[in-house]
Each structure stands twice: as C-alpha cells, then as structure tokens.
C-alpha positions, 0 to 999 in steps of 0.5 A: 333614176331609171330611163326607158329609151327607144334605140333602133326600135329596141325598148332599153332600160337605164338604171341610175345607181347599182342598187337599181340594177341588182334589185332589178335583176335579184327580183327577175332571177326569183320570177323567172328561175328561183320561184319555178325551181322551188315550186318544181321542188316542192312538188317534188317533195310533195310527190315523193311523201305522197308516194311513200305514204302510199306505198307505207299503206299498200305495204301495211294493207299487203302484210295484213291480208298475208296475216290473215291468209297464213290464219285462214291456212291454219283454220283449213289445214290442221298439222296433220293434214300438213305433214301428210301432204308435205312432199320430199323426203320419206325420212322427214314424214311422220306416219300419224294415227287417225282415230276416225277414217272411213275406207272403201274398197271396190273389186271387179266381181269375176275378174279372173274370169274375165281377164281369162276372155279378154284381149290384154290391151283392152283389158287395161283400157276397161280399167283405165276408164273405170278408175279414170272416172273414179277418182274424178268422183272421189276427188269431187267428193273431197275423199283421197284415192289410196291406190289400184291394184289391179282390179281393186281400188281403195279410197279413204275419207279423212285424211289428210284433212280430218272432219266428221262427214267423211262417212257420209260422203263415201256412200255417196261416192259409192252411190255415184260409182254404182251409178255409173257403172249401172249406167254403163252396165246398160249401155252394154246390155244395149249393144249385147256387149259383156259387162263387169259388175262391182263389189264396195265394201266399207268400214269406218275406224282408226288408221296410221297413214303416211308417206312411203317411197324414196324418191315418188311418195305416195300416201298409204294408210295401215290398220285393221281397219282396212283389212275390216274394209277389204272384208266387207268387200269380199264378203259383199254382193256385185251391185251393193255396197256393204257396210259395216255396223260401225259406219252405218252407226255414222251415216244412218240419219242420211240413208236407208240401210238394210241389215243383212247379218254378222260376219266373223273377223278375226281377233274382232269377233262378229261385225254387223253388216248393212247394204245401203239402200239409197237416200232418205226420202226426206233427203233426196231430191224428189224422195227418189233416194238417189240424189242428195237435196239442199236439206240433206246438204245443211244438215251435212254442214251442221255436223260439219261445224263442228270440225270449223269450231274445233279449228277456230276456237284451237286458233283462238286458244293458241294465238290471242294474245293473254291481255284480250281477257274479254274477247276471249274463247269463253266470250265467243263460246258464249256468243255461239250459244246465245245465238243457237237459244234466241235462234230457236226462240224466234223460229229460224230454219235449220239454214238460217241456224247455222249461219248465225252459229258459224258468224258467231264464232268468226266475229271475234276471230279477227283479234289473232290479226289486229285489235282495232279493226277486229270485225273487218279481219274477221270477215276475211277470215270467214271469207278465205276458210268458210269455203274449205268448210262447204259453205256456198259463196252465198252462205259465206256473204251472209255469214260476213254481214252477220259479223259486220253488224257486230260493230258498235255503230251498226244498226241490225236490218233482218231478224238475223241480224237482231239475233246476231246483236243481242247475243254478242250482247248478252252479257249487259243483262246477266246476272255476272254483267258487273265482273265481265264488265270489269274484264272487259275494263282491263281489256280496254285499258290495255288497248284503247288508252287510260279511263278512270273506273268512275268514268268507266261507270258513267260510260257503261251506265249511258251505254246500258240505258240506251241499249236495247234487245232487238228480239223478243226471246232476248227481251223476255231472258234478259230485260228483268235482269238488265233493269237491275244491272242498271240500279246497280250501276246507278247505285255504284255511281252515286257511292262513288260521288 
C-alpha cells in the first residue's frame, strides 16, 4: 500500500512493501537517467555513422575526381612534353627527337651598325624591351622561347607539347612582332628619333631538343633545321618574314604568301622561299589580312583535333580495361565517323561539326575511370582537357551536354543532340548489328550481372522496336536495314521457344 502525506507543507511518499519502493525507483532511474543516456548514445552512434558515410562519400568522390585529373594530365601532356619540362638534373633528361617543329629567328638588321652609335645602357634597355614584349607575344601563342643572343631571339613551336598548328601560330607571332615593331617604328618616325628594323626567317622540320646546363637548365634544340631557320633570316628582308617551302606547304590554306626564288643550303640543295603577305581574306577580320576571325580560329581547332583524337584514343588504347570489348576504340572510332556523315547530311556548320566529332570521341572516355557512371566521367574529362585544346569555355559546355545526351534515358533537345544519339546509336541498323550485339552481351555480362541469351533477346528486341533515328540522314542509311534486324531477332526468338 502507498501513502501520500503532507508533513511541514512537503508532499511525502510511503510505500507499503520493498518491491514498491525498487519499482518506484528503477522506473525513475530509467525516466529520468537511462532513457536520456541512451537517447544521447543513440544519436551519438547516429551521428558518427553519419559522419563516416560522409566522409567514405567526400573520400570516394575526391579520389575519382584525382583519377579523372591524372587521365585529363596524360590527355594535355604527352611523355615527351613531360620529360622536356621536367627540372633537375641534366644526367636524368633524355634529349628527344621531333619530327615536325617550327622555328623562328629574328635579328636586328644593322646591328653593329648600331651598337657602333648608341650608348651601351641604352642599348640593352632597346633589347630588354624588344624581347620583353616578345616573349609575351610568344608566350601568348603557346610557342616556347629558345634563347637571345644578342641581338637575335629564337622560338620554336611544338615542343615540349606537340601539335599539328604550330606552323600556324608562328606566323601570327611573326605577324604580331612586325606589328609591334611597325607600331613602334612609327612612333620614332614621329619624334624624329632613329628606329631598328627586324628580319624573321622560318623554316619547319625535325629537331632533337633537350635540356642543357647542370645546376640552371634551359631548354635548347639542335638540327638542320635551325641552321635552315637561321638561313631564311639572314637571306630575308627587314620588315618581312621569310619562309621556306616546307612551311608554307603548312600554313598556305591560312595566309597569302608570295614566292620569291630558291636559295642554296648546303648538303640540302635549293629550298623554296616565301614572304608572308598577311591573312586570307576570308579569314581575317574585315578581310583586312591582319587579324585572324572566328573562321580562321574553327578551322585551326580542326586541324587541331586531330592531336586531342590521337591523345584520347592512345588513353583508350592503353588504359581500358580488356573485358570492355564493346565500348571500345573501334566503337568510339565508329561514333567519330558516324557523326562527321549525319552532320554533313543534315547541313551543319564547320563549328557545330567539330563539336559533335570531338564529344564523339570523349563520350566513351570515361571508362578508363569508372563503368557505371561512364558519361559523367567523361564530362569532366572533357572539362579538364578541352581547354589545353583551345576550345572556348562555351565550345567545351556544348561539348558536355553532347556527351550527356548519350545516356540511355536522355531524350535529344537540338539537332545536334539528334545527330549526337543516332551515331552512338548506329550500330542497331548495321548489317553486323546481331555480332556487335553479341560483344556487346559480353560486355554486359561482365559488368552489370547475369542475363540469359533468350533474355537477352527479348530485352534487345524491345529495345530495337521502341527505338528511333531522330534525323533524317540516319533514317534513310539505316531504317531499311534495322527493320531487318528486327525480323531476325524475331525469328531468333521464336527458334528459341
């Protein structure tokens, strides 16, 4: 029995029997101390799983994006580029040999002449300027400055990074620096001031290149063709810049060129010259000749292409893994193809072309990363090597949303995107579709779980029936044909049952 009494105006509980008093006070201790404690623990534990699944999440997510920046590395920077610009010591450094590298040099006409007039201080403040002003037009150019000396300065393009436009881009240099120094030239005219004119000469060939010095290395680079460069400048006209037959065979469908006779080189024989005129007028900016337009620059980044594809499919070749035996080199090869015919099919500008090549060949790129989330990878791919290719950050956003419309869900919104689907698509009307659709089984099998062949079948059969080619170039190549793939599918299944 329990009493509840008032004693002094303090309320006072008496319980009847010791079984009383141990409930009443196990059931307080768990109200008021066990039942918080636990709930605190819980949440702790709560917390702390939390926690950790987040941290297992920012650690999964932080070493893909790592993957994906040391794949997007490879892609910008070949091994040669990497030993050339690797520091430290000399004995470590390979020399390599380029086969196509384009080198420049530009000397002071009359400058001992000069140096006979002109006080000694300001001398090489004149120089210091000059080649201040060069290497940031070089530079700018993506071209690598070799060395001065004295009054000379030598530049090449295509090292340490080869590509297939450095011809290109060492006439503009040379196009810049005449303008500067025309600008300048000008400007001392103005003042009645004495001026200084410059030869280029420039000549396109193989080189070795490599790092000399022990403790402060340099890059340098070695060969005929720099004494062939060194000709043309010699042999050239102040204000011009000279160029020599195997150049111009380079840059004529970018600039106007004007032959100007052979010239003997020893051991060489007799080497075509050329002055460069300026631009082509379709190609420079109010067909003036002496600045580039956006036409000039898409037709650069096609050539361009050429050196991302020959990166891209190299990562492909070396790093997927031998089990992706349909999302392969070939399949992507084929996709680059596919999108260049439906493309012109349907009409599209030389910009919009190269859009769809290049996300063509990134779509699948992702598999060196991961599997399951392919097209994502590949979208930062593109992201980190497109730039070094000179895509716009517009061009490069484009290009992602191309790759993204190759997942299996995503519905095309543009004509690109159209062209974009049917050419990853292509193969369901191809007269081979039924053995790449066997690869592609493989594949499967491998990396998304256990299907049997009949069901493999059905699901290709329902897939094939619900498809279809968004453009009209894709229908009229391909409808025939996928109609038959159909019936033969149809037929398989039914022998099956």
């Amino acid at each position: 029995m329990t009493g509840i009494f008032t004693f002094s105006g303090q309320t006072v509980l008496l319980f009847s029997n010791p079984v009383q008093v141990a409930g009443f006070f196990s059931g307080t201790l768990f109200l008021y101390v066990l039942l918080p404690v636990s709930v605190l623990v819980l949440l702790y534990l709560l917390r702390r799983w939390f926690l950790l699944r987040i941290e297992k999440e920012v650690q999964k997510r932080l070493d893909k994006a790592l993957r994906i920046k040391e794949k997007a590395l490879r892609m910008r920077l070949g091994y040669d580029a990497e030993v050339l610009v690797k520091k430290g010591d000399q004995a470590k450094v390979r020399s390599l040999k380029y086969k196509s590298v384009t080198v420049l040099f530009a000397d002071i006409q009359g400058f001992t002449r000069i140096v006979e007039q002109l006080n000694p201080d300001l001398l090489i403040d004149e120089l210091d300027h000059f080649f201040f002003r060069f290497d940031s037009i070089v530079e700018q150019h993506g071209i690598e400055k070799i060395k001065t000396i004295g009054d000379a300065y030598m530049a090449a393009g295509g090292i340490p990074d080869k590509s297939r436009v450095h011809s290109v881009r060492m006439i503009l240099v040379a196009m810049e620096i005449h303008a500067y120094m025309f600008a300048l030239r000008a400007q001392k005219i103005a003042q009645h001031q004495d001026f200084w004119e410059l030869r280029i000469g420039i000549h396109t060939g193989p080189v070795i290149a490599g790092r000399v010095g022990r403790n402060k290395t340099a890059l340098d680079i070695w060969g005929d063709t720099v004494n062939i460069a060194s000709r043309m400048e010699s042999s050239g006209v102040a204000g011009e810049i000279n160029i020599t037959g195997a150049t111009y065979q380079l840059v004529k469908s970018f600039f106007v060129c004007e032959y100007r006779g052979r010239m003997p080189i020893k051991y060489k024989g007799e080497i075509d010259m050329y002055f460069v005129r300026g631009i082509l007028p379709e190609l420079s900016v109010d067909g003036l000749g002496q600045t580039p337009n956006a036409l000039f620059r898409i037709r650069l980044q096609h050539i361009r292409f050429a050196d991302l594809e020959e990166a891209v499919l190299e990562r492909l070749e070396e790093e997927l893994p031998a089990d992706i035996c349909y999302h392969n080199v070939k399949h992507t090869i084929d996709v680059v193809t596919q999108v260049e015919i439906i493309g012109q099919g349907e009409g599209v500008g030389e910009e919009d072309l190269l859009l769809l090549k290049t996300a063509a060949l990134m779509h699948d790129a992702g598999f060196i990363v991961d599997y399951r989330n392919h097209e994502e990878s590949s979208m930062h791919l593109a992201r980190e090597v497109l730039e070094t290719y000179d895509y716009s950050a517009v061009q490069i956003e484009k290009v992602v949303a191309l790759i993204a419309v190759t997942r299996p869900d995503a519905e095309p919104g543009n004509l690109l995107e159209c062209i974009m689907k049917d050419a990853d698509l292509d193969y369901l009307g191809r007269s081979d579709f039924l053995n790449v659709s066997d690869t592609l089984y493989k594949e499967l099998q491998r990396y998304k779980g256990q299907m049997t062949p009949d069901e493999w079948l059905e699901k290709q059969y329902g897939f094939l029936s619900a498809h279809r080619y968004y453009t009209t170039t894709a229908r009229n190549m391909r409808q025939v044909n996928k109609e038959k793939q159909l019936a033969e599918l149809q037929r398989l299944m039914q022998n099956a049952t």
